[in-house]
Predicted model as a PDB file, atoms N, CA, C, CB and O in Angstrom, pLDDT in the B-factor column:
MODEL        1                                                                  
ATOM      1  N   UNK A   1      26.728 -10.170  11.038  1.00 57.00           N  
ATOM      2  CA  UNK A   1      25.510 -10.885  11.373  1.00 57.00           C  
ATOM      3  C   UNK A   1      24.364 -10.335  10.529  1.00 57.00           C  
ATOM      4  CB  UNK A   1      25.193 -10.766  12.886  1.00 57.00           C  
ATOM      5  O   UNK A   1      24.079  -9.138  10.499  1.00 57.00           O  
ATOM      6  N   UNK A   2      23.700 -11.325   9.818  1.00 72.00           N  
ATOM      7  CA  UNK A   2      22.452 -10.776   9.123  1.00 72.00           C  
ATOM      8  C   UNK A   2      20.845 -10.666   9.885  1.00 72.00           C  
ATOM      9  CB  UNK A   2      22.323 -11.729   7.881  1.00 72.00           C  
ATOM     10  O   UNK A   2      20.542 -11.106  10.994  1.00 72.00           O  
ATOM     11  N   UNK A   3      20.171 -10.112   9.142  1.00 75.00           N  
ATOM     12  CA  UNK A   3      18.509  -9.393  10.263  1.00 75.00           C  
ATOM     13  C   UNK A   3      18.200 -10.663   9.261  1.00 75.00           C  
ATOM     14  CB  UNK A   3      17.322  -7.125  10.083  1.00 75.00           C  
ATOM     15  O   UNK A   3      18.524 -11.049   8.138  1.00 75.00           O  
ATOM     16  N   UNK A   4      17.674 -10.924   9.962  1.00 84.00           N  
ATOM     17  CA  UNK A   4      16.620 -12.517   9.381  1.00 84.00           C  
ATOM     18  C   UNK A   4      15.356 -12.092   9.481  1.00 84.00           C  
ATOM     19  CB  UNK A   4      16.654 -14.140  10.430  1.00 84.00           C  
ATOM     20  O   UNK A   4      14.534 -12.625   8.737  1.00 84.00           O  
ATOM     21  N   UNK A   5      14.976 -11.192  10.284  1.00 92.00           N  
ATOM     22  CA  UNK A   5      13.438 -10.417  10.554  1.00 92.00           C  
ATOM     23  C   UNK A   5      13.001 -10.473   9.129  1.00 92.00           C  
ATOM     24  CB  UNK A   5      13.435  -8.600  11.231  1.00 92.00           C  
ATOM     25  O   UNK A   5      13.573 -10.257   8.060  1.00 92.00           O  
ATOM     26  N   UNK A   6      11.399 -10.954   9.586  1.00 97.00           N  
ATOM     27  CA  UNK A   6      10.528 -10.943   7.927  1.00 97.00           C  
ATOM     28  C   UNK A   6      10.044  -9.550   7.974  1.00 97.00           C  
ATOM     29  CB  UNK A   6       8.949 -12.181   7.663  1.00 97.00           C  
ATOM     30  O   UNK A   6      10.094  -9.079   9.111  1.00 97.00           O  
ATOM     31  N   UNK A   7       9.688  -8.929   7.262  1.00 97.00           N  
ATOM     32  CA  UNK A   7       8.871  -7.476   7.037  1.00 97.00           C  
ATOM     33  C   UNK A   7       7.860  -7.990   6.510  1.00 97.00           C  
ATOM     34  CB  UNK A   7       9.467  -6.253   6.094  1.00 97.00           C  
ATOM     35  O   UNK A   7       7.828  -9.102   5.983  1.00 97.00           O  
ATOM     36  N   UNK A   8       6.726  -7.023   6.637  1.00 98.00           N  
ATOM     37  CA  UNK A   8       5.574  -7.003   5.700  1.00 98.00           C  
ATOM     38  C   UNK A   8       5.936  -5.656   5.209  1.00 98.00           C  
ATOM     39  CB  UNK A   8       3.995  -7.192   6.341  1.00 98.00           C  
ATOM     40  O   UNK A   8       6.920  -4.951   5.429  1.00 98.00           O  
ATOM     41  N   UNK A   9       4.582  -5.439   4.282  1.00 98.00           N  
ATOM     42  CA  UNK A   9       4.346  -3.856   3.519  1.00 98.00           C  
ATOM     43  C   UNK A   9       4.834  -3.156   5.024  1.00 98.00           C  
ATOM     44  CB  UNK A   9       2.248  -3.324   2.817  1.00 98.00           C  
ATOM     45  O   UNK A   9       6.026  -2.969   5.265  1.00 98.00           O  
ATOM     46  N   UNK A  10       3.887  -2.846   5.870  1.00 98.00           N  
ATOM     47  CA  UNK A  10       3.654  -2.559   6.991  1.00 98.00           C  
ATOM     48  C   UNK A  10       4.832  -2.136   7.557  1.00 98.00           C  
ATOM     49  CB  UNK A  10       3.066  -3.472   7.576  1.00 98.00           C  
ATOM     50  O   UNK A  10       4.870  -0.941   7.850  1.00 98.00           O  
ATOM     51  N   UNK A  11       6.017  -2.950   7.839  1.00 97.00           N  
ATOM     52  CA  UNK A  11       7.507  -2.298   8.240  1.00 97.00           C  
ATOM     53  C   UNK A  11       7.756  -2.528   7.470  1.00 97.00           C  
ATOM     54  CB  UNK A  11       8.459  -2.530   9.179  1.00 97.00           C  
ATOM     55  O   UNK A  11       7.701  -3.757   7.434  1.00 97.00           O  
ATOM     56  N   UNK A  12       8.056  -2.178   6.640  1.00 97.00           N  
ATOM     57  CA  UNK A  12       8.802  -1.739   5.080  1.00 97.00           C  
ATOM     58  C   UNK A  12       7.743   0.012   4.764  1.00 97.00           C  
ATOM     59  CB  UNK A  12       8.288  -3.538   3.332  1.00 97.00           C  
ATOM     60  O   UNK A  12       8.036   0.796   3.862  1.00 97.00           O  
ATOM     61  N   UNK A  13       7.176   0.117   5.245  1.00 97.00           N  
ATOM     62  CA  UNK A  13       6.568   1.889   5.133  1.00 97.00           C  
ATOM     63  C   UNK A  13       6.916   2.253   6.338  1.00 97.00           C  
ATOM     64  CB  UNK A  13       4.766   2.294   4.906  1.00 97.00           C  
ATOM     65  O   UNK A  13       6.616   3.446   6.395  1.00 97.00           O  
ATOM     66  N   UNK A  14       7.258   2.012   7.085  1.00 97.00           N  
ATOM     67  CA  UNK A  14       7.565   2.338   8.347  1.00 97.00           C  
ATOM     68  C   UNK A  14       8.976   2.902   8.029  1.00 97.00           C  
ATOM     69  CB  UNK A  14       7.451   1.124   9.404  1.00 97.00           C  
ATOM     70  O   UNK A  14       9.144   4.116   7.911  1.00 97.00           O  
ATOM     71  N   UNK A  15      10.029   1.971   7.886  1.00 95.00           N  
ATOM     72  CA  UNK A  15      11.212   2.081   7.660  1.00 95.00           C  
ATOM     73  C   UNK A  15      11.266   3.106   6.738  1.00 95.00           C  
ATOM     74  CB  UNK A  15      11.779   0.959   7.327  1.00 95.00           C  
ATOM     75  O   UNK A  15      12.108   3.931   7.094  1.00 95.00           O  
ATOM     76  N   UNK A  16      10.581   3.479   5.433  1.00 94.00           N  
ATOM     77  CA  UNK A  16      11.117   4.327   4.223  1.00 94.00           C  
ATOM     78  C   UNK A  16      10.199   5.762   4.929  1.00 94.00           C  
ATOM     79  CB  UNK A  16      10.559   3.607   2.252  1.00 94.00           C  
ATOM     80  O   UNK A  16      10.544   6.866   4.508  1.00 94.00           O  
ATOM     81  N   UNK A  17       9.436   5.722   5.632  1.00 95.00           N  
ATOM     82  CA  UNK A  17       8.699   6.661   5.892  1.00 95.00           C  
ATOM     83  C   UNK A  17       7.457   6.939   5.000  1.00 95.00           C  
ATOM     84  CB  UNK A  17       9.483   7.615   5.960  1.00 95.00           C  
ATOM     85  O   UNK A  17       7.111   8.113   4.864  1.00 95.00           O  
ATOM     86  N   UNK A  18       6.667   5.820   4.298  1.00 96.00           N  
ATOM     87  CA  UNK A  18       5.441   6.442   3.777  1.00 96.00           C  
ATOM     88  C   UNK A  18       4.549   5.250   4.168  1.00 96.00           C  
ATOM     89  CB  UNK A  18       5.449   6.890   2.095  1.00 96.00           C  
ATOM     90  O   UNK A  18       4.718   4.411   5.052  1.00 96.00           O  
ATOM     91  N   UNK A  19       3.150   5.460   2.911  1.00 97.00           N  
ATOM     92  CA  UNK A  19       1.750   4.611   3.693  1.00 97.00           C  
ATOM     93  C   UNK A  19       2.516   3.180   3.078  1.00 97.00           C  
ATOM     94  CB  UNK A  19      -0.416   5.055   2.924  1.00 97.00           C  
ATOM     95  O   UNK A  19       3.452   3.134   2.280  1.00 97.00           O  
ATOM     96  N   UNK A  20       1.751   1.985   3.762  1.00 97.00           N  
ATOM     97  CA  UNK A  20       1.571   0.374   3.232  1.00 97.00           C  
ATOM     98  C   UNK A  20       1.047   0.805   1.935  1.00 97.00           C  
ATOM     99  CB  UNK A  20       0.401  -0.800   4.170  1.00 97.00           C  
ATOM    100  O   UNK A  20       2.008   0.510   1.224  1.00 97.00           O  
ATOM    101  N   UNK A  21       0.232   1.269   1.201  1.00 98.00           N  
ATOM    102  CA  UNK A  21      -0.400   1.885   0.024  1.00 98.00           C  
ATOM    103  C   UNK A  21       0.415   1.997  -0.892  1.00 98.00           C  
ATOM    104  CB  UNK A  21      -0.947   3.071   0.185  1.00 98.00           C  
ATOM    105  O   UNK A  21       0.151   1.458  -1.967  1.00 98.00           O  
ATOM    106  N   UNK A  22       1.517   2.657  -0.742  1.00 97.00           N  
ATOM    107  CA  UNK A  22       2.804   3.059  -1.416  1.00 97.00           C  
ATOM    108  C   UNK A  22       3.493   2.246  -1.509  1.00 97.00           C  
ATOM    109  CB  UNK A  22       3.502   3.928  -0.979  1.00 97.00           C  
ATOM    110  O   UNK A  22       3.973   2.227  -2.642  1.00 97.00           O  
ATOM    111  N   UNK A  23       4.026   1.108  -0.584  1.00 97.00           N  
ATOM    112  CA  UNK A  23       4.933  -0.052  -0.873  1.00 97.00           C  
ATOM    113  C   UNK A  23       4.064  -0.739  -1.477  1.00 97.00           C  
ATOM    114  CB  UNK A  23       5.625  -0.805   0.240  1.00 97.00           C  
ATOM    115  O   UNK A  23       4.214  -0.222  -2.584  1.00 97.00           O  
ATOM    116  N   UNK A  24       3.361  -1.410  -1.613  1.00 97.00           N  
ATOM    117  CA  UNK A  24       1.691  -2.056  -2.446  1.00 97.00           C  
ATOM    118  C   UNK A  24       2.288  -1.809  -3.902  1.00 97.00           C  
ATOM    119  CB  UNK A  24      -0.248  -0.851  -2.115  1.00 97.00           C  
ATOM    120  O   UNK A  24       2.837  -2.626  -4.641  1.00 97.00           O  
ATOM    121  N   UNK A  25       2.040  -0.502  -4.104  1.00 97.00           N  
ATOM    122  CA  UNK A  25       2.280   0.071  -5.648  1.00 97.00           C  
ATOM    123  C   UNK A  25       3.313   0.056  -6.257  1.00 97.00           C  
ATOM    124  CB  UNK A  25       2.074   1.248  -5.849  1.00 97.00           C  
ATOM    125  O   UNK A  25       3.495  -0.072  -7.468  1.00 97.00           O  
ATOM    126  N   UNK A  26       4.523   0.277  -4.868  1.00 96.00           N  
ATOM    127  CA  UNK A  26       6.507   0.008  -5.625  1.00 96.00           C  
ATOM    128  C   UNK A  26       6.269  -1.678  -6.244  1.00 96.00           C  
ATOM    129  CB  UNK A  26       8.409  -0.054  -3.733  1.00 96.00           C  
ATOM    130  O   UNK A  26       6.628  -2.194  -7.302  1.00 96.00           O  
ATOM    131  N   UNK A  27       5.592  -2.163  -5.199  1.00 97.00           N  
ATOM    132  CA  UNK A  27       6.038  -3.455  -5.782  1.00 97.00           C  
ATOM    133  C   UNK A  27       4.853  -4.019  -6.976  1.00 97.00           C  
ATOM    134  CB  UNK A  27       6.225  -4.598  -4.428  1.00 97.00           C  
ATOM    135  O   UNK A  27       5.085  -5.015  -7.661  1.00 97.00           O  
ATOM    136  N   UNK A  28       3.667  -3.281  -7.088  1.00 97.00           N  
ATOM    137  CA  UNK A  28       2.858  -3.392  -8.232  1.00 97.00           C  
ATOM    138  C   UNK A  28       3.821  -2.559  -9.395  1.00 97.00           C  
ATOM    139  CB  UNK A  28       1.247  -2.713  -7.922  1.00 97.00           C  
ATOM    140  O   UNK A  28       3.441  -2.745 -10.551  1.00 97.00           O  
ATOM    141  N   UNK A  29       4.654  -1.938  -9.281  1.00 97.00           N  
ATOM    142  CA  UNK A  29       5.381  -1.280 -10.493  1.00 97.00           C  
ATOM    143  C   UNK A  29       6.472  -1.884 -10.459  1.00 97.00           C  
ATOM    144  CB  UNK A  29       5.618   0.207 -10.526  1.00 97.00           C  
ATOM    145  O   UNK A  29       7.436  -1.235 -10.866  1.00 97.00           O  
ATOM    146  N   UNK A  30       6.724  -3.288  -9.981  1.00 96.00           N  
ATOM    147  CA  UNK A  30       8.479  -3.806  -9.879  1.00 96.00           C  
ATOM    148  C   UNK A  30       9.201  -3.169  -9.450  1.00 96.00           C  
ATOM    149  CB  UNK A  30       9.254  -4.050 -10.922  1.00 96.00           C  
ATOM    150  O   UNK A  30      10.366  -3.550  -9.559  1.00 96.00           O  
ATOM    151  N   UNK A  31       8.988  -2.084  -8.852  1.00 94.00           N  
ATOM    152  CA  UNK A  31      10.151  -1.289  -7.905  1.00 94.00           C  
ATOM    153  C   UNK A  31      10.819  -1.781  -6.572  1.00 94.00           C  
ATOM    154  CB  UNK A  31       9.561  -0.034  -7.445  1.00 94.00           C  
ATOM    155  O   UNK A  31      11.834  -1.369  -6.010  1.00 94.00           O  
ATOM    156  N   UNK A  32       9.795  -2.959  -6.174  1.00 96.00           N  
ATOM    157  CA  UNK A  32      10.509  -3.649  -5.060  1.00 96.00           C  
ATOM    158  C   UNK A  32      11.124  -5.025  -5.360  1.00 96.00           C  
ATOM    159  CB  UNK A  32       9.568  -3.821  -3.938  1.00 96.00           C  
ATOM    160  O   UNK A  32      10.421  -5.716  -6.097  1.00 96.00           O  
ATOM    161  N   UNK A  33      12.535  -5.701  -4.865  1.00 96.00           N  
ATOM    162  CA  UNK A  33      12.556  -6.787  -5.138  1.00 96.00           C  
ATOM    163  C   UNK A  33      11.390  -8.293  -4.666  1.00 96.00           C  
ATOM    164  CB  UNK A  33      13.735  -6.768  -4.792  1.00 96.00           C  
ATOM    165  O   UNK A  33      10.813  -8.556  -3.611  1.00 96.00           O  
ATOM    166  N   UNK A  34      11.433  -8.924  -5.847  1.00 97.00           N  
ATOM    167  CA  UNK A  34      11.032  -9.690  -5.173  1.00 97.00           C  
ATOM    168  C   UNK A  34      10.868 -10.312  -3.843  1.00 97.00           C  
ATOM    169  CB  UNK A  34      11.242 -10.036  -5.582  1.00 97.00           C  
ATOM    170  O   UNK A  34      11.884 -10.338  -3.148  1.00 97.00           O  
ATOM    171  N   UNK A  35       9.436 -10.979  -3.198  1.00 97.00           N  
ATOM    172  CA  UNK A  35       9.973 -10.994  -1.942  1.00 97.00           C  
ATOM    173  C   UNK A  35      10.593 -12.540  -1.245  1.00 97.00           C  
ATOM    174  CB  UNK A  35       8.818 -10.402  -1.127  1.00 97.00           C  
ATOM    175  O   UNK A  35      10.196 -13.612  -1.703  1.00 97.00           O  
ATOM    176  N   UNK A  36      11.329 -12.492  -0.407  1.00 97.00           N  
ATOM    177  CA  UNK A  36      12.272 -13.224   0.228  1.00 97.00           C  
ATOM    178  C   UNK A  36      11.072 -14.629   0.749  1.00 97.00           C  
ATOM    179  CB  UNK A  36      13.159 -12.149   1.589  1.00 97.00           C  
ATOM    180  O   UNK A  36      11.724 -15.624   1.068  1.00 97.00           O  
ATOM    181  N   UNK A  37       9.663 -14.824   0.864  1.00 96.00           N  
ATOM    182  CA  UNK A  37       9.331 -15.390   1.555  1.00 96.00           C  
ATOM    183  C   UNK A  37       7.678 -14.963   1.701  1.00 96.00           C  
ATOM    184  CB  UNK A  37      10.257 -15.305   2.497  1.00 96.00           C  
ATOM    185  O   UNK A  37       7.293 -13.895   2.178  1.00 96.00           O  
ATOM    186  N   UNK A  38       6.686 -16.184   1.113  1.00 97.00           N  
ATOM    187  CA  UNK A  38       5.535 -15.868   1.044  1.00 97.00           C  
ATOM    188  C   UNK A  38       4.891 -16.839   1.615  1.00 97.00           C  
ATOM    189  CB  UNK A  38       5.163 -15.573  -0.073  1.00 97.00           C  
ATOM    190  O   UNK A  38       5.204 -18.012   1.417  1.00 97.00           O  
ATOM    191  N   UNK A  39       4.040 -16.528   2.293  1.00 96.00           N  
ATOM    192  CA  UNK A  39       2.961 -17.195   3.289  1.00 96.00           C  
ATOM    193  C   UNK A  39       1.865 -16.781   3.460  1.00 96.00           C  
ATOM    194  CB  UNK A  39       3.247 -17.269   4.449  1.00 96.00           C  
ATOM    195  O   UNK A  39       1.679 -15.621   3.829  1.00 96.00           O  
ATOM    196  N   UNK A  40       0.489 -17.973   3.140  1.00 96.00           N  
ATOM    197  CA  UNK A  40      -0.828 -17.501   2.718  1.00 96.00           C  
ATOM    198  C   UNK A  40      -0.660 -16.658   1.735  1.00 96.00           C  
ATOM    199  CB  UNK A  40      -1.605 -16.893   3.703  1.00 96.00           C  
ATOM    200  O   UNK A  40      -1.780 -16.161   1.614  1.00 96.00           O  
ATOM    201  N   UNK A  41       0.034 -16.170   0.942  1.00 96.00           N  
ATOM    202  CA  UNK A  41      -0.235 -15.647   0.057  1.00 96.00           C  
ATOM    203  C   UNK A  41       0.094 -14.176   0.392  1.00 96.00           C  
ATOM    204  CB  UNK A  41      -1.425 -16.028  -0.296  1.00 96.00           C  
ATOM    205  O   UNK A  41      -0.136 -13.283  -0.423  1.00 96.00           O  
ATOM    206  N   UNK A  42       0.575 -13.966   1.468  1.00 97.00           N  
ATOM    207  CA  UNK A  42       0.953 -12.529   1.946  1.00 97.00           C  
ATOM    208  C   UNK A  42       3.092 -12.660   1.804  1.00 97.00           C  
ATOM    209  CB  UNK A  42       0.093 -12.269   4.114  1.00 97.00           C  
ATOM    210  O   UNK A  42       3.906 -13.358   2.407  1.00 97.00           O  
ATOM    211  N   UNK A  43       3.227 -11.659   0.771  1.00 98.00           N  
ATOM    212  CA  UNK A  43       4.895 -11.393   0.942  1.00 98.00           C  
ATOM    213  C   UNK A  43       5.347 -10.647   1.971  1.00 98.00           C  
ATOM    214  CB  UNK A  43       5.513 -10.692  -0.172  1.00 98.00           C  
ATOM    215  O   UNK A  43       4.767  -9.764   2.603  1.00 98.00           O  
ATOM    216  N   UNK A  44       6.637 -11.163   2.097  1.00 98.00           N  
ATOM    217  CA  UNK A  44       7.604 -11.039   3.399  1.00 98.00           C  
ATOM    218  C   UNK A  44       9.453 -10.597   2.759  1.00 98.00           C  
ATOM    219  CB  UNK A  44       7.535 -12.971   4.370  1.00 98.00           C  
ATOM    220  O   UNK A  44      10.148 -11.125   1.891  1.00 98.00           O  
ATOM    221  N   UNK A  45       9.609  -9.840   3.353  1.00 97.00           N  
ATOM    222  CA  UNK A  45      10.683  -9.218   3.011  1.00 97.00           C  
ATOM    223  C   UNK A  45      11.565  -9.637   4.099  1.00 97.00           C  
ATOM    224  CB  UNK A  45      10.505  -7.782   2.810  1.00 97.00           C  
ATOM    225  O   UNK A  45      11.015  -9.629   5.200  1.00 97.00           O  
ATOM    226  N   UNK A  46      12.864 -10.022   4.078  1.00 97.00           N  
ATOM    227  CA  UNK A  46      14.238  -9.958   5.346  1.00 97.00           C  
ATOM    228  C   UNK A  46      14.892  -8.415   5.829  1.00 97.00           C  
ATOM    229  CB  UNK A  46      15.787 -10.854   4.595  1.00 97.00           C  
ATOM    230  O   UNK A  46      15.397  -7.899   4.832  1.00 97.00           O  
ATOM    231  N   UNK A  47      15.019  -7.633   6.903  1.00 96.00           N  
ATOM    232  CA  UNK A  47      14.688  -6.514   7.025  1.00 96.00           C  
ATOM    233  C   UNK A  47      16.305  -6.111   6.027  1.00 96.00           C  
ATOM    234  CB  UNK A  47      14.306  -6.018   8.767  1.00 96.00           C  
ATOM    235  O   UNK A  47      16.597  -4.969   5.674  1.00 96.00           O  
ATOM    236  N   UNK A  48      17.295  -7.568   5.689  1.00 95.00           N  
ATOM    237  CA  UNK A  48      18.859  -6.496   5.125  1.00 95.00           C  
ATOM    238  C   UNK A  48      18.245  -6.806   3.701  1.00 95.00           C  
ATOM    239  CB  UNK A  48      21.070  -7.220   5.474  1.00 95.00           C  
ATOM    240  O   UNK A  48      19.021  -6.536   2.784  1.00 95.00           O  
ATOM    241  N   UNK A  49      17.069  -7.293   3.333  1.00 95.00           N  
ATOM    242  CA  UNK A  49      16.823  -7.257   1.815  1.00 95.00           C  
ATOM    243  C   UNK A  49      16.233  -6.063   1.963  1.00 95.00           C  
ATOM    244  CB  UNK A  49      15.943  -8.425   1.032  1.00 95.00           C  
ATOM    245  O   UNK A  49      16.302  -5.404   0.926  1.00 95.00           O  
ATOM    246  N   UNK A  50      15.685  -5.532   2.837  1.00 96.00           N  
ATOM    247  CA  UNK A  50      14.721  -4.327   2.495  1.00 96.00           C  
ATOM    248  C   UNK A  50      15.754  -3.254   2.537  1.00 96.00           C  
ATOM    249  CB  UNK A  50      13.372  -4.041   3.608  1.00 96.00           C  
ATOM    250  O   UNK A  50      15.657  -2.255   1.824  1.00 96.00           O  
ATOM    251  N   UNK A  51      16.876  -3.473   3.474  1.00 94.00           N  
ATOM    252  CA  UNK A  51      17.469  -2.254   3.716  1.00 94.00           C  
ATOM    253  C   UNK A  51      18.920  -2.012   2.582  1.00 94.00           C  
ATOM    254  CB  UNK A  51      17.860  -2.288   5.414  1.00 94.00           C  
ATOM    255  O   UNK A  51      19.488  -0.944   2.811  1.00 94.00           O  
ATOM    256  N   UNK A  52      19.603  -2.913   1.348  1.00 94.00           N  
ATOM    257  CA  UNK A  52      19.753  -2.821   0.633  1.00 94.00           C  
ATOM    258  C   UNK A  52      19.004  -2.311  -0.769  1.00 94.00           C  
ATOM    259  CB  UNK A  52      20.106  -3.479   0.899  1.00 94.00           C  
ATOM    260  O   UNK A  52      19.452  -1.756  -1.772  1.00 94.00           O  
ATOM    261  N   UNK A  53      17.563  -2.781  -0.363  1.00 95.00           N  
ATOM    262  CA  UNK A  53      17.213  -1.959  -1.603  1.00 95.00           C  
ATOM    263  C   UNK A  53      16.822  -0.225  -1.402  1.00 95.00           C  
ATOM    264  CB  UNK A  53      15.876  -2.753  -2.250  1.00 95.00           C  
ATOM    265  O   UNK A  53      16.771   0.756  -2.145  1.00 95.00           O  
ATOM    266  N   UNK A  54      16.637  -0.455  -0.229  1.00 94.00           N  
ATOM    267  CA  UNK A  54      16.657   1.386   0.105  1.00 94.00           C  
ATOM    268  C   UNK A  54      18.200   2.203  -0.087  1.00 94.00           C  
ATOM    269  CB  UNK A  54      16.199   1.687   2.044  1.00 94.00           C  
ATOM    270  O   UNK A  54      18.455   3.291  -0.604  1.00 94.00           O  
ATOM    271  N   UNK A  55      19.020   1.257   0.514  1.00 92.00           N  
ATOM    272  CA  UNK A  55      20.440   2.217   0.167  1.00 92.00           C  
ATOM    273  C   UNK A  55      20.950   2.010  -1.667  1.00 92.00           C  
ATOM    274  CB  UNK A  55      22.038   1.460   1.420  1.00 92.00           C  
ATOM    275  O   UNK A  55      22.042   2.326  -2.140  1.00 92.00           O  
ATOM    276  N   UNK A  56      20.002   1.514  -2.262  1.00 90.00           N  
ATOM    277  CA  UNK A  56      20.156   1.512  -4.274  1.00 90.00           C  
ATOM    278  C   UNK A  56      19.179   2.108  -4.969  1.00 90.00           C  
ATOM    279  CB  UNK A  56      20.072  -0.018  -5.093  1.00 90.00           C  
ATOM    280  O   UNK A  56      19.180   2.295  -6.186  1.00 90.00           O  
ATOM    281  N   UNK A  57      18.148   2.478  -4.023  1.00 84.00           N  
ATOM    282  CA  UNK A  57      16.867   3.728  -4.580  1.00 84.00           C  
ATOM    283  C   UNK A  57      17.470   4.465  -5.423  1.00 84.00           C  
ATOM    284  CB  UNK A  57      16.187   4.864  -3.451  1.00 84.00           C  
ATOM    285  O   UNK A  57      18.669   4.626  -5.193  1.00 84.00           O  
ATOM    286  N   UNK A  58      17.055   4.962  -6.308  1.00 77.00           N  
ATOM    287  CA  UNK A  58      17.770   6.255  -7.080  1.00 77.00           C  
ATOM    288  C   UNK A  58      16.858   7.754  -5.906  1.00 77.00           C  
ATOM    289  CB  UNK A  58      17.109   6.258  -9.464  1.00 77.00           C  
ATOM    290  O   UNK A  58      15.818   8.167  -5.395  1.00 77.00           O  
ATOM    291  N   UNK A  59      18.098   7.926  -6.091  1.00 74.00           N  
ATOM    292  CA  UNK A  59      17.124   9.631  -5.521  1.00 74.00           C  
ATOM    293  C   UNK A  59      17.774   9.468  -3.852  1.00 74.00           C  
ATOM    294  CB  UNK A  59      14.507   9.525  -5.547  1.00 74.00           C  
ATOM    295  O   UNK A  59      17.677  10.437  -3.098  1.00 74.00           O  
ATOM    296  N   UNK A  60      18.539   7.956  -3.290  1.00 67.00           N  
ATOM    297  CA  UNK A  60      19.240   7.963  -2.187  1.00 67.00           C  
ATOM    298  C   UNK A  60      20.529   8.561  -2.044  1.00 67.00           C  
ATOM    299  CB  UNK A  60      19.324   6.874  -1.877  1.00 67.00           C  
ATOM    300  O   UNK A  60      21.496   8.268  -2.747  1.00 67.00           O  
ATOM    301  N   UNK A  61      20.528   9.626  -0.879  1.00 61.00           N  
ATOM    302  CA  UNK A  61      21.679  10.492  -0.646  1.00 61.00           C  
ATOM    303  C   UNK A  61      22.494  10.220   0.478  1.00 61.00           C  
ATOM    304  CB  UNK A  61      21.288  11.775  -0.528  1.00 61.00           C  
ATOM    305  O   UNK A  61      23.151  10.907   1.260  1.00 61.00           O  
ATOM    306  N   UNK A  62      22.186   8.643   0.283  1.00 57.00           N  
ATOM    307  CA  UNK A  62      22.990   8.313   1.716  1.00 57.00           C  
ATOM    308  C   UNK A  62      22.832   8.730   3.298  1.00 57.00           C  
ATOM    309  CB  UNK A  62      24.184   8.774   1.509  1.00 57.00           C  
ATOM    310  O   UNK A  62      23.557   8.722   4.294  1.00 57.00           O  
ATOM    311  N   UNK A  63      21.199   9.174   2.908  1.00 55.00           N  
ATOM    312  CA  UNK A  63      20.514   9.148   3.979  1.00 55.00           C  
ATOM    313  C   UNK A  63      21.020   7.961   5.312  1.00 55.00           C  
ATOM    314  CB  UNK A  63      19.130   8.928   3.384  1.00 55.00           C  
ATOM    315  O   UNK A  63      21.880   7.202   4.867  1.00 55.00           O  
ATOM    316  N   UNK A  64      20.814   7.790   6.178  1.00 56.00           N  
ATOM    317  CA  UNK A  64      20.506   6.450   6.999  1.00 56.00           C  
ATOM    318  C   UNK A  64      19.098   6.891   7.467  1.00 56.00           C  
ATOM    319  CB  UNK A  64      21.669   6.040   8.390  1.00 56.00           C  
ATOM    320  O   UNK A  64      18.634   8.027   7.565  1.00 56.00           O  
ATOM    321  N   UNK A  65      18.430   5.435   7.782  1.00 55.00           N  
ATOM    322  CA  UNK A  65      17.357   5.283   7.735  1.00 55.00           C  
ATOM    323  C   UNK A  65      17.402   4.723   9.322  1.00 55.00           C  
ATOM    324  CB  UNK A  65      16.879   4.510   6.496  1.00 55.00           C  
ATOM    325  O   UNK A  65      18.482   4.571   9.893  1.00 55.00           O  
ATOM    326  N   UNK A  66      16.139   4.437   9.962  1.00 51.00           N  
ATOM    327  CA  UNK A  66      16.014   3.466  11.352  1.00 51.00           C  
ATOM    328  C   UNK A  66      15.602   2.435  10.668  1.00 51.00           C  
ATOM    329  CB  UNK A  66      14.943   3.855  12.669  1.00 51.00           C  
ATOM    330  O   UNK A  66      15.344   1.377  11.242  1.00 51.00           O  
TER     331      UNK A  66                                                      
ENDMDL                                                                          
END                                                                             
C-alpha cells in the first residue's frame, strides 16, 4: 500500500530532522526531487516520494527514519 499523504517543506524537515530553511535550499540546489504536486504555487511532496529519496541520500547508513 502506498502513503498518498502530501508533505510540505514543513514535514519533510520534520521527517529528516532539520529546519523548513534547509529543505527550501536542498531543493534550491536540486537536491530534492521534483515535487509530486503543486498548489497555489506551494510544492507538495507524497510522504513514499519523500521517503525514497531519504533512503538514496548519499551519506545514508540505513538509518530508519519516523
Amino acid at each position: 500500500m502506498t502513503d498518498q499523504r502530501l508533505w510540505s517543506y514543513k514535514e519533510i524537515a520534520a521527517h529528516i530532522r532539520v529546519q523548513p530553511d534547509t529543505v527550501r535550499s536542498y531543493r534550491k540546489h536540486g537536491l530534492l526531487p521534483e515535487p509530486d504536486h503543486v498548489e497555489g504555487g506551494k510544492p507538495y511532496w507524497y510522504a513514499d516520494t519523500v521517503r525514497a529519496w531519504v533512503a538514496s541520500r548519499p551519506g545514508n547508513r540505513g538509518r530508519q527514519l519516523d
